[in-house]
C-alpha positions as CSV (number, residue, x, y, z in Angstrom):
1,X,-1.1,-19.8,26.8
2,X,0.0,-19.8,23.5
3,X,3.0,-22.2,23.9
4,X,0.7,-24.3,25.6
5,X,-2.0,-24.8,23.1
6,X,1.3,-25.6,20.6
7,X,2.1,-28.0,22.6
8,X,-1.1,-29.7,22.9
9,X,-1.9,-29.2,19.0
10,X,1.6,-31.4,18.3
11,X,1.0,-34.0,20.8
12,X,-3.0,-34.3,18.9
13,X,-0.2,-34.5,15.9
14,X,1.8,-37.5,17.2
15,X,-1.5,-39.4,18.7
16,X,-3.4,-39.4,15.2
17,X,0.2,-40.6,13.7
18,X,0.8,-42.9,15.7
19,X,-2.8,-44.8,15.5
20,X,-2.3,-44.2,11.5
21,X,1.0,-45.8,11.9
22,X,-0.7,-49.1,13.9
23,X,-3.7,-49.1,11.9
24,X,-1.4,-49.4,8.5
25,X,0.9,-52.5,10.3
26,X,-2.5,-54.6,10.9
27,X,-3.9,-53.7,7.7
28,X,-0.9,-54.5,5.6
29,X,-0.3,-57.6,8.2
30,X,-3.1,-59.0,6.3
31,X,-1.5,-59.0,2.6
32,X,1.4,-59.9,4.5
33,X,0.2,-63.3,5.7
34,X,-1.7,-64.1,2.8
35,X,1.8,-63.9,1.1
36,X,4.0,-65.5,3.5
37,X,1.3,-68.4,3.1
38,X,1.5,-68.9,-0.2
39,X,5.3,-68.8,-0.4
40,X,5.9,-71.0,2.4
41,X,3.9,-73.5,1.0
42,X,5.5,-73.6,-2.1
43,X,9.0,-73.7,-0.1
44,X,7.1,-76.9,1.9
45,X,6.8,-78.6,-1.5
46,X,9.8,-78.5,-2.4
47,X,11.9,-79.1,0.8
48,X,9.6,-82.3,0.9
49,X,11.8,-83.3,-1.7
50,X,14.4,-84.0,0.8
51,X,12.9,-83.4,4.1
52,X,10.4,-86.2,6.0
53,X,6.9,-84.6,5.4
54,X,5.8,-85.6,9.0
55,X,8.5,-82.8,10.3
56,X,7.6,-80.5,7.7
57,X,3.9,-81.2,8.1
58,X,4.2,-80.3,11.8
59,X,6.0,-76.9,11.2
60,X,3.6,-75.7,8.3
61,X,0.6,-76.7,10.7
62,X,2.4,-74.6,13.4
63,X,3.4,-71.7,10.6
64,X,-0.2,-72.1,9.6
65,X,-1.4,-71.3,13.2
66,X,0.9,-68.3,13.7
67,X,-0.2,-66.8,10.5
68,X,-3.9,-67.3,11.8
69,X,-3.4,-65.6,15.0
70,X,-2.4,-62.8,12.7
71,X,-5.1,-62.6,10.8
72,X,-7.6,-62.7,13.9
73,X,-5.7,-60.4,15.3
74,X,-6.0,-57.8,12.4
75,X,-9.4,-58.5,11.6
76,X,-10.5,-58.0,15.3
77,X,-8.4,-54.3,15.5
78,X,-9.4,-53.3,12.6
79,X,-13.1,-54.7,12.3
80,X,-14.6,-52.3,14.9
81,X,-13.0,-48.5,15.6
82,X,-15.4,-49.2,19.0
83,X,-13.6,-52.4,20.0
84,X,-10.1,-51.2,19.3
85,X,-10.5,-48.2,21.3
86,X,-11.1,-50.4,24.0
87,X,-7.3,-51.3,24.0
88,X,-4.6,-48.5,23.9
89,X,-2.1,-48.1,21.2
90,X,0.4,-49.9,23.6
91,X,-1.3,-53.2,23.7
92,X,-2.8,-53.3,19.9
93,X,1.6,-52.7,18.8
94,X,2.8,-55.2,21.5
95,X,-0.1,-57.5,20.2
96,X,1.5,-57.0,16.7
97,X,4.8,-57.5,17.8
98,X,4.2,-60.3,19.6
99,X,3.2,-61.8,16.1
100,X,5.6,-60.6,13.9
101,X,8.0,-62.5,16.3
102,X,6.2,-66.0,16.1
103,X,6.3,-65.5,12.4
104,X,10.1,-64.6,12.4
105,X,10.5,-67.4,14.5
106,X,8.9,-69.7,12.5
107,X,10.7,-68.6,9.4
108,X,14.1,-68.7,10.7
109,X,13.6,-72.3,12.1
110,X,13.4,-73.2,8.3
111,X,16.8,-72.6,7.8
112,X,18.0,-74.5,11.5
113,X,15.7,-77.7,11.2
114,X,15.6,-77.9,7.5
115,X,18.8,-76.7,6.3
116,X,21.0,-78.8,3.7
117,X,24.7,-78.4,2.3
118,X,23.9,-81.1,-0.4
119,X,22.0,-78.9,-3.0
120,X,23.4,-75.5,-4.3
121,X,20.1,-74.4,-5.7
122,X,18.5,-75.2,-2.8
123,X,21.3,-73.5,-0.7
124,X,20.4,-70.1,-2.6
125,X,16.9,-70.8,-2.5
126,X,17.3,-71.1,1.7
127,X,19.5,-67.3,1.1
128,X,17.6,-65.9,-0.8
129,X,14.1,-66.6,0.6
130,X,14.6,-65.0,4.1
131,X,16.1,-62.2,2.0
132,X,13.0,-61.6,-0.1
133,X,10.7,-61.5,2.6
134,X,13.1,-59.5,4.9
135,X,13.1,-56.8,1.9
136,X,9.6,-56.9,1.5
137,X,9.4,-56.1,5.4
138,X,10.9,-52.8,4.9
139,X,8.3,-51.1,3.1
140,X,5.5,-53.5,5.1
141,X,6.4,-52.9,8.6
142,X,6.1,-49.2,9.7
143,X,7.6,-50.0,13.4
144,X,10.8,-50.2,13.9
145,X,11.4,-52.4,16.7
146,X,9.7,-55.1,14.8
147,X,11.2,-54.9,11.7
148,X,14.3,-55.4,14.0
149,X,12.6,-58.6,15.7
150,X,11.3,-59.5,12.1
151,X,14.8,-59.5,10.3
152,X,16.9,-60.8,13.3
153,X,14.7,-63.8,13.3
154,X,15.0,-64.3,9.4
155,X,18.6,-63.7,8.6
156,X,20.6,-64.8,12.1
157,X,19.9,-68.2,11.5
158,X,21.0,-68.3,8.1
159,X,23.8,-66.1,9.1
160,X,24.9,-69.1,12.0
161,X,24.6,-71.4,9.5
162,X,26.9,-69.9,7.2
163,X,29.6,-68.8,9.3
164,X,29.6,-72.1,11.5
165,X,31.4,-73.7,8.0
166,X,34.8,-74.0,7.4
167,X,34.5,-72.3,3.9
168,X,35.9,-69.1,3.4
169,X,33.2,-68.9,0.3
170,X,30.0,-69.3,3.0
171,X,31.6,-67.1,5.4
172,X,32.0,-64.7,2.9
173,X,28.8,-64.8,2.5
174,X,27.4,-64.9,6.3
175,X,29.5,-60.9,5.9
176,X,27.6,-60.3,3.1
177,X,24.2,-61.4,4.3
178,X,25.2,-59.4,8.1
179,X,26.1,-56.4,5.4
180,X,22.6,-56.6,4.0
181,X,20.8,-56.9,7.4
182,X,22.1,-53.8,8.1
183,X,21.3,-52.1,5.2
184,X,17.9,-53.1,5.7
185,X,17.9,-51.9,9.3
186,X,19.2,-48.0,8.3
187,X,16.6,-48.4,4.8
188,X,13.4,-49.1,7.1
189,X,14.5,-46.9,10.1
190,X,14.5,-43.8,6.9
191,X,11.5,-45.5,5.8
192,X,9.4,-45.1,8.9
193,X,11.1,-41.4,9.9
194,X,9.8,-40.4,6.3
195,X,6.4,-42.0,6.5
196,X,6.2,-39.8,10.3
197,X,7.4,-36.8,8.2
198,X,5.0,-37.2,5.4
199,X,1.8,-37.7,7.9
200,X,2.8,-34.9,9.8
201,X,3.2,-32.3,7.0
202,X,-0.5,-34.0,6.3
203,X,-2.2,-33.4,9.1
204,X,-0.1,-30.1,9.7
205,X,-1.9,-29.0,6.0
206,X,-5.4,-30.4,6.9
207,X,-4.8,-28.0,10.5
208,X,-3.4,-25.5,8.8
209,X,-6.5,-25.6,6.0
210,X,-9.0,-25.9,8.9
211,X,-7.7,-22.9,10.9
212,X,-8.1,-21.1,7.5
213,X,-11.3,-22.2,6.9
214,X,-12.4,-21.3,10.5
215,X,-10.6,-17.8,9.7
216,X,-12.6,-17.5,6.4
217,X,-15.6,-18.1,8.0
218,X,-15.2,-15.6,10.9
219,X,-13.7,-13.1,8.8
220,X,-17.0,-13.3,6.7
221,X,-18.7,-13.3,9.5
222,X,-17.3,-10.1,10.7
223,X,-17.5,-8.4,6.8
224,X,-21.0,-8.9,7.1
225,X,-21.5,-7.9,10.7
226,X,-19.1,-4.9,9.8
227,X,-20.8,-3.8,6.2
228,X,-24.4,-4.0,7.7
229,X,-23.3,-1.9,11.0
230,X,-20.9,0.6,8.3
231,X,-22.6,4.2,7.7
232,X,-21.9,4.1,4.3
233,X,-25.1,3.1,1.9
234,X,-24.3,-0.7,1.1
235,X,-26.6,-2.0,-2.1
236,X,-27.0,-5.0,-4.1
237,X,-29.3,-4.3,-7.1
238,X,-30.1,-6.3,-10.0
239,X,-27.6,-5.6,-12.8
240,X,-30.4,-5.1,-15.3
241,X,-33.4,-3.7,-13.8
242,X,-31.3,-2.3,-10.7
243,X,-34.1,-2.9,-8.4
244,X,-32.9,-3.3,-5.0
245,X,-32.6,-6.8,-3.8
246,X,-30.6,-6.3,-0.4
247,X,-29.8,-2.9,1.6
248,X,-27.4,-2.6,5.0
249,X,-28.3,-0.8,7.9
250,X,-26.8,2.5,6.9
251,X,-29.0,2.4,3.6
252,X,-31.9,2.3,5.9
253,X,-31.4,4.7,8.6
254,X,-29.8,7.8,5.7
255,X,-32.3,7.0,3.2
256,X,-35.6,6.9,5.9
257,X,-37.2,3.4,4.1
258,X,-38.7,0.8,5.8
259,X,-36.7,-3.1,4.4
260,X,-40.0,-3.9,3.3
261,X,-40.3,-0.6,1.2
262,X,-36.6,-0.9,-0.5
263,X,-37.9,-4.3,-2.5
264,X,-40.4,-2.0,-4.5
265,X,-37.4,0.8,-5.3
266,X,-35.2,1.1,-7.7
267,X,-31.5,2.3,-7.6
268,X,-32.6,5.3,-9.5
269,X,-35.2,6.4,-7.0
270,X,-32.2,7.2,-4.9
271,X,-29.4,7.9,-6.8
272,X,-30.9,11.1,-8.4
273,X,-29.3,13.0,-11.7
274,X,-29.4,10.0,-14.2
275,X,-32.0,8.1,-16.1
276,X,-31.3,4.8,-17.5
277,X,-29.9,5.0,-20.5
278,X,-27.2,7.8,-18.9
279,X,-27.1,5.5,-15.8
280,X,-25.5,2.8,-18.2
281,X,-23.4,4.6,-20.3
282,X,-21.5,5.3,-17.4
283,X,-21.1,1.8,-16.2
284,X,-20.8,0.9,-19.8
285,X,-16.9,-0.2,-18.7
286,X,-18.0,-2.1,-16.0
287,X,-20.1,-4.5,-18.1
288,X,-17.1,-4.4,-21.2
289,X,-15.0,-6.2,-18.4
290,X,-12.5,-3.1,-19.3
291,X,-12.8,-1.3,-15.4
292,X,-13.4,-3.7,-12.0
293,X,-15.0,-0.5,-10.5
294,X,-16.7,2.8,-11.3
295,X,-17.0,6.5,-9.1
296,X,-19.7,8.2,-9.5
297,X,-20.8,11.7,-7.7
298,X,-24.1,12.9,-7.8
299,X,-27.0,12.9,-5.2
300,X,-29.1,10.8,-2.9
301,X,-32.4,11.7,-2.3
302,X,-34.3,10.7,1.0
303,X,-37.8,9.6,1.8
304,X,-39.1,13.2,2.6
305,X,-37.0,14.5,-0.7
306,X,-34.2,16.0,0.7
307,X,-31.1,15.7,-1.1
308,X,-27.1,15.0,0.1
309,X,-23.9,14.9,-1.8
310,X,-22.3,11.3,-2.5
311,X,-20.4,8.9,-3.9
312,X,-21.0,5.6,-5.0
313,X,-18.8,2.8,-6.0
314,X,-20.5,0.7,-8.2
315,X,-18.9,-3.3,-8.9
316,X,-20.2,-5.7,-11.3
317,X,-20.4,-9.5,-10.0
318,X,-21.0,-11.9,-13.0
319,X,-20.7,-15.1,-10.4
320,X,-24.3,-14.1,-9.3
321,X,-27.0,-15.8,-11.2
322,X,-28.5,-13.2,-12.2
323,X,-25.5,-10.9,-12.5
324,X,-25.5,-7.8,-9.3
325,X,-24.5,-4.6,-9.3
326,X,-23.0,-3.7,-5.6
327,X,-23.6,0.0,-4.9
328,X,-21.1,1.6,-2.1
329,X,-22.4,5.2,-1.0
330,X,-20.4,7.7,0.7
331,X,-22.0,11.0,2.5
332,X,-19.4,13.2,1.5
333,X,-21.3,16.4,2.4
334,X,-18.6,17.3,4.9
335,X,-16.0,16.7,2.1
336,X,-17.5,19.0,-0.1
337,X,-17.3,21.8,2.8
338,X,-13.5,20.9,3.1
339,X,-13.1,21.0,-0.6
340,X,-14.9,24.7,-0.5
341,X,-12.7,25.9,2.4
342,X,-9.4,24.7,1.2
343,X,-10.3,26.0,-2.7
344,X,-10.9,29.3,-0.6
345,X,-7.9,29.4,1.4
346,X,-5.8,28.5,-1.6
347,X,-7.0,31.4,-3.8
348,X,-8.3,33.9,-1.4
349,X,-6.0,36.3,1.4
350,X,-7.5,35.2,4.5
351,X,-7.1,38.6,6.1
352,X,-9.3,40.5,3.3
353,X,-10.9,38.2,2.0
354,X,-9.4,39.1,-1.5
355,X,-8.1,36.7,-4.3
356,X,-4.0,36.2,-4.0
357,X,-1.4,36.2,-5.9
358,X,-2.2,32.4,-7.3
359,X,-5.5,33.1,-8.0
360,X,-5.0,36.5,-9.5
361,X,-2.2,34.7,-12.0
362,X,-5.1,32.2,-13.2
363,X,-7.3,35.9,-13.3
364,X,-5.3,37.5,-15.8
365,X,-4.6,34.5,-18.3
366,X,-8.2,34.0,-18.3
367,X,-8.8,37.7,-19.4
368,X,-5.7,37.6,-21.6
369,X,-7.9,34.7,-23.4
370,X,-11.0,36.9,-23.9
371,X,-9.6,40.0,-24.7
372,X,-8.2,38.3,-27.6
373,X,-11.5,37.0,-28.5
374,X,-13.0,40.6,-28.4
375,X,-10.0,42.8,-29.3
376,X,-10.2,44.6,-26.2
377,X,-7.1,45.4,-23.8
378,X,-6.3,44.1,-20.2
379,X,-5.1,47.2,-17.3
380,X,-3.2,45.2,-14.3
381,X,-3.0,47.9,-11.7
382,X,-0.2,47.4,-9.0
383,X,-1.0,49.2,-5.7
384,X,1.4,50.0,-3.0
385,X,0.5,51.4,0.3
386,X,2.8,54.6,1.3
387,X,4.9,53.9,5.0
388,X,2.8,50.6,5.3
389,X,6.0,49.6,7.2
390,X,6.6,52.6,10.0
391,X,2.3,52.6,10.7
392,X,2.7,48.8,11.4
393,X,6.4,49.1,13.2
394,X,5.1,52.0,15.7
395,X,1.3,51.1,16.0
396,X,1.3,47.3,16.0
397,X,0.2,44.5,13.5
398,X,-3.1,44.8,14.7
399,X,-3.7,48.3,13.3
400,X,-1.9,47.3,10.3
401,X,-4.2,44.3,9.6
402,X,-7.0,47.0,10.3
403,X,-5.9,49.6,8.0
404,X,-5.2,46.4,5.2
405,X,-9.1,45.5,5.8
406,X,-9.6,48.7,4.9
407,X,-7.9,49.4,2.0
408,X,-9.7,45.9,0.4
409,X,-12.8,47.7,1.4
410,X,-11.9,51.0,-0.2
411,X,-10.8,49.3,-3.3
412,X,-14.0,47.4,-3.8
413,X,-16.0,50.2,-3.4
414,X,-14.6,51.9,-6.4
415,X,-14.8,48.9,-8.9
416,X,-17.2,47.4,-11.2
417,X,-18.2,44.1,-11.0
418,X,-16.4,42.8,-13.7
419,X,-13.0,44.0,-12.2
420,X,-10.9,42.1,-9.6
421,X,-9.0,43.0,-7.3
422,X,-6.4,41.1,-5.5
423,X,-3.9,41.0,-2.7
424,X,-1.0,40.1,-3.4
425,X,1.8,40.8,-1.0
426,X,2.2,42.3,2.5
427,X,0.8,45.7,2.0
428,X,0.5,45.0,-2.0
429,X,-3.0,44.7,-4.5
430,X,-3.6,44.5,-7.6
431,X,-6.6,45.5,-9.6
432,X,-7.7,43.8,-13.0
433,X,-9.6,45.7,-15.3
434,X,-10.8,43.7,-18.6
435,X,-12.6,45.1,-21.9
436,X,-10.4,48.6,-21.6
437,X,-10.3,49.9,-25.2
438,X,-9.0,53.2,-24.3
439,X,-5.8,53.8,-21.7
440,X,-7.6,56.5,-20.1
441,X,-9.8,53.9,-18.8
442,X,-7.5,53.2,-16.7
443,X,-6.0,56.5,-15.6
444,X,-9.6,57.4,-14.4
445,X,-9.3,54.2,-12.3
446,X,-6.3,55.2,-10.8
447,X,-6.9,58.7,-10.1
448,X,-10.2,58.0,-8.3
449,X,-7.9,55.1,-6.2
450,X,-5.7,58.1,-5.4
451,X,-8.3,60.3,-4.6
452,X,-10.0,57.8,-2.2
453,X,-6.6,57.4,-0.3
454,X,-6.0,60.6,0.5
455,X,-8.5,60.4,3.3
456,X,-7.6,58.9,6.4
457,X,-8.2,55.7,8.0
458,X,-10.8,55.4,11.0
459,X,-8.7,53.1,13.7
460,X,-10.1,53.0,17.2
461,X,-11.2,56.4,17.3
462,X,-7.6,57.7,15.4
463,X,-7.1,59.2,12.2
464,X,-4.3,57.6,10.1
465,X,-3.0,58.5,6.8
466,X,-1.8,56.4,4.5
467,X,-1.6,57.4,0.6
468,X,-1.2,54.8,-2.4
469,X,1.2,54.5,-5.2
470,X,0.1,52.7,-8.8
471,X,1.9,51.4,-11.8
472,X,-0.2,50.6,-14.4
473,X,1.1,48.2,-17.1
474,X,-1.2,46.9,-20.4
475,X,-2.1,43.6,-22.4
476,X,-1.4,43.3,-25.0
477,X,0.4,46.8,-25.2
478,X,3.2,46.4,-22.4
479,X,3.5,42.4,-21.7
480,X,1.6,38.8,-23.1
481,X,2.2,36.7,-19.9
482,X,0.7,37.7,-16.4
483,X,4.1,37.1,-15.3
484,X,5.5,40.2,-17.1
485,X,2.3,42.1,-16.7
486,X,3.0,42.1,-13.0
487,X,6.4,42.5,-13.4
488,X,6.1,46.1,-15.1
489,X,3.2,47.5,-13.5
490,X,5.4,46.6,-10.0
491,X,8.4,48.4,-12.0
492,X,5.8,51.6,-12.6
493,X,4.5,51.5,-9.1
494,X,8.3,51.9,-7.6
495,X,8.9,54.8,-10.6
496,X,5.6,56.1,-8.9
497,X,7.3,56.2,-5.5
498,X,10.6,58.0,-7.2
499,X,7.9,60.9,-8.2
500,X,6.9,61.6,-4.8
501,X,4.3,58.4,-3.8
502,X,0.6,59.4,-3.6
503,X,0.9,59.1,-7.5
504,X,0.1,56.7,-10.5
505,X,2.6,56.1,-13.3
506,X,2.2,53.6,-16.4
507,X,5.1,51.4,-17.6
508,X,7.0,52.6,-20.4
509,X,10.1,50.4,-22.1
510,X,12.6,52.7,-20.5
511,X,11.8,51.5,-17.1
512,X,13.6,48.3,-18.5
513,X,16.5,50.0,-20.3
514,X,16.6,52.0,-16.4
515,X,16.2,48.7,-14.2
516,X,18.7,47.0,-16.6
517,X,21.3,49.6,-16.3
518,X,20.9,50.4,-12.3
519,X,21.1,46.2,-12.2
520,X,24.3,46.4,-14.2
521,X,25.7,49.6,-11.8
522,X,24.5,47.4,-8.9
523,X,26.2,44.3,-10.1
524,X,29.4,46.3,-10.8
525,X,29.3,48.6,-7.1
526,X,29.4,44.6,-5.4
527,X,33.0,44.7,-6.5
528,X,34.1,48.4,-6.5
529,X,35.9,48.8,-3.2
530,X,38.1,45.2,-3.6
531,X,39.2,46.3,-7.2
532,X,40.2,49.6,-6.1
533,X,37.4,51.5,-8.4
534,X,36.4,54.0,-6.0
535,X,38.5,57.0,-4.8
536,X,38.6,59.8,-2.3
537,X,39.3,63.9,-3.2
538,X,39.3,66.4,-0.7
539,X,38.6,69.7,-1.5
540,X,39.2,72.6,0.5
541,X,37.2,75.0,2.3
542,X,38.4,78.3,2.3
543,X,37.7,81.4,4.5
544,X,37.1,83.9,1.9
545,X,37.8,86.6,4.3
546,X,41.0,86.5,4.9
547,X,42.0,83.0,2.4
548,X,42.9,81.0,5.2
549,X,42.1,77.2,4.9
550,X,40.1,76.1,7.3
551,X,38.7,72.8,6.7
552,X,38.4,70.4,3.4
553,X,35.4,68.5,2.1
554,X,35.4,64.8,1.3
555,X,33.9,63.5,-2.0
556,X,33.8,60.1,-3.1
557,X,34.4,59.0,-6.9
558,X,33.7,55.5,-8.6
559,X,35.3,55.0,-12.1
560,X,34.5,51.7,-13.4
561,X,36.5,50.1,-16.1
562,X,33.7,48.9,-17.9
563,X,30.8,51.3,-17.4
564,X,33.0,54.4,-17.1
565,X,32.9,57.2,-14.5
566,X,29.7,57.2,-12.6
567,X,28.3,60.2,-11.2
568,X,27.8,60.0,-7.2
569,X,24.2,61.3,-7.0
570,X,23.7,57.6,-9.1
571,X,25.5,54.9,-7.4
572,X,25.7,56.3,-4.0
573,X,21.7,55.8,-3.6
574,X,21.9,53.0,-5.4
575,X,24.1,52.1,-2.5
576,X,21.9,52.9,0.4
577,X,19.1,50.9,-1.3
578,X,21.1,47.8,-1.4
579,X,22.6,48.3,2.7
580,X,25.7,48.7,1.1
581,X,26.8,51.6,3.3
């Protein structure tokens, strides 16, 4: 379909060039006689000179007739666009043809009836002549065929003439004039294939910018079709007095006006949360020419007052007389319940409903910032459930994400308002206590926590046990970042667990000096068994009855050449805790 509607668009192409092409020969056909009768009647006068003027009277009379026919002819195609669709292109170009060839004719006899050897000016004159007006044909004549007819008729007699002489000088020139003929031939056949170029691109262009036009005007068709069905709120209010002047559908059926009623209300009516002196100081930009669009958030409110989130895109058009403000509203009430559900799942544990380990970071710089203000200290308490791992291996996840829910309930219970509590790892919390002025704030905390934990969990009608360890560390007493605030109250927690779990410990600076060291042994025990560090003794087992040996006992010694001989009851737990045995 498409092929075929390019094909019909080209050949509409050619048609309208073609009658361009035939209207252009008869309307230059008529300079073109007026011309040829001037000159020709000069060129009478002066081959009377040496002509009888009852020849020459009979040839212009006959000249004077073709060149009439000519001009009829033009006046009649070209008089009446009625009349010359009467005939088809075929007949009005044959018509014009058949002229141009009486006229070539005409001219060309010139130079066979009155032709003289006797006068050299006159010998140019009767060159150059046909010459002239064959040139002048190449820009005239916009058909090929009879230019061909046109110059043929003009130069070959001239051409016989010339070579028919003995002379070598004239038939020199007969190759020189045949030379020129040709020239003229290729220079009006480029002629006319550029003038078909040139009125193709044109009416090409004009298509082409017609087809846009049409697009344009559907497209704006289908803007408005599409803005005035579109949900959103669409407004046009005056930029001054921003009284409504035009409202789309959408405006209408959120807002609960009547059309009618929207010409007596003013942006402000609807837009709620500005008057209008705060109203323009936030388009202020708009007007300086410094923003092409503003976002505001704020409220509409409906006909029966109830209120919505939105936002509106505001865009000022100068172009309008007066100057419009157009108002784009958005309902974005489900946006702000996305907004409030991904700010929850991105700083609360989904499981008990706790802050994380995010949110709880932003917590305790937050505190950090107001415990400075009021001299008071910062507790960050690090909780660790005791055999979290075997209850959830040999009861299930299920239980385990029971007995968690718990624990967030327990530790709730026991706080203030002012605390917060956190989870902030598998079977990990953390509590933040803020204006502490006294550590032992903080042991009573953590001694009511341990309390609490000692009794046991209620799961589907079973009693499980599961007891807390706590590290407590301090701002500004222990750490300044939250980072390292967490980092020692975990390191107290774990030194917790070394005393026997179900206990509390605060962080002391040897914790470090300890971690650091066990990190270096650890570091150093990588290594041990490739460098040949680590050595087996044997010692004997003796029956002290009788001193017979019966048996020996294998102990294994590491002596490190930098840290020196390390006791076994040191790096060989050090060893289990890393799977390295």
């Amino acid at each position: 379909m498409n092929e075929q509607a390019m094909t019909q668009k080209q050949d509409n192409i050619d048609l309208k060039i073609e009658i361009d092409r035939i209207n252009l020969l008869y309307r230059r056909a008529k300079a073109a006689v007026l011309t040829l009768f001037i000159t020709c009647s000069v060129y009478i006068l002066i081959l009377a000179r040496h002509f009888p003027w009852h020849r020459l009277l009979a040839w212009y009379i006959l000249f004077c007739a073709v060149l009439g026919m000519r001009w009829v002819a033009s006046w009649f195609f070209l008089s009446s666009r009625k009349r010359a669709k009467d005939f088809s292109l075929s007949f009005r170009l044959n018509v014009f043809r058949l002229g141009i060839l009486a006229t070539g004719i005409m001219l060309g006899s010139l130079n066979v009836f009155f032709f003289s050897w006797n006068s050299l000016p006159f010998l140019l004159l009767a060159i150059f002549l046909p010459l002239g007006i064959t040139a002048g044909a190449v820009v005239m004549l916009l058909d090929f065929a009879s230019f061909c007819i046109y110059s043929l008729a003009l130069l070959l007699p001239i051409i016989y003439q010339t070579i028919s002489t003995d002379d070598r000088s004239y038939s020199d020139t007969a190759i020189f004039l045949i030379i020129l003929m040709i020239f003229f031939l290729k220079t009006s056949k480029k002629y006319i294939a550029d003038f078909t170029i040139s009125r193709r691109l044109r009416y090409e262009n004009t298509a082409l910018l017609e087809k846009l036009e049409q697009e344009k005007q559907k497209l704006s068709n289908r803007l408005v079709r599409i803005l005035n069905d579109s949900s959103n709120e669409i407004f046009v209010v005056d930029a001054d007095s921003l009284a409504c002047l035009q409202v789309n559908r959408g405006a209408i059926e959120n807002l609960g006006y009547s059309q009618e009623e929207f010409s007596s209300i003013n942006l402000l009516d609807i837009f709620t949360g500005f008057d209008h002196a705060s109203f323009f100081r936030q388009v202020g930009p708009l007007y300086e020419g410094s923003q092409e669009f503003i976002l505001l958030q704020g409220k509409n409110r409906r006909k029966d007052g109830s209120t919505y989130p939105v936002e509106a895109r505001l865009q000022l058009s100068t172009e309008d007389s007066p100057p419009i403000i157009v108002v784009t509203v958005q309902n974005i009430t489900e946006r702000h319940e996305w907004e409030k559900k991904l700010l929850y799942q991105a700083n609360f544990d989904q499981l008990t409903g706790l802050r994380n380990r995010h949110a709880m970071q932003s917590c305790i710089s937050q505190a950090f910032a107001r415990a400075q203000r009021n001299s008071t200290k910062v507790v960050l308490l690090f909780i660790d459930l005791d055999n979290f791992k075997n209850i959830n291996d040999s009861l299930g996840h299920n239980i385990g994400d029971i007995i968690l829910q718990q624990t967030a309930d327990r530790i709730r219970e026991l706080l203030r308002e002012s605390d917060i509590p956190a989870r902030t790892g598998g079977d990990e919390f953390t509590i933040l206590l803020e204006d502490i002025r006294e550590n032992v704030q903080a042991e009573v905390v953590a001694r009511k926590l341990i309390q609490q934990f000692r009794q046991p969990f209620q799961v589907g009608g079973r009693e499980i046990y599961s007891t807390i360890s706590i590290g407590v560390s301090i701002f500004p007493d222990d750490g300044v970042s939250p980072n390292e605030l967490l980092k020692f109250a975990d390191m107290a927690m774990y030194r917790a667990k070394e005393k026997g779990r179900n206990n509390f410990c605060f962080f002391s600076r040897e914790m470090c000096r300890d971690s650091d060291k066990e990190m270096r042994i650890i570091t150093h025990l990588r290594n041990a068994l490739e460098n040949g560090e680590l050595t087996l003794f044997f010692q004997p087992k003796v029956d002290i009855t009788d001193g017979r040996l019966v048996g020996a006992e294998v102990l294994l010694r590491w002596h490190s050449p930098e840290l020196g001989n390390i006791p076994p009851n040191i790096f060989i737990h050090l060893a289990e805790q890393m799977g390295f045995m």
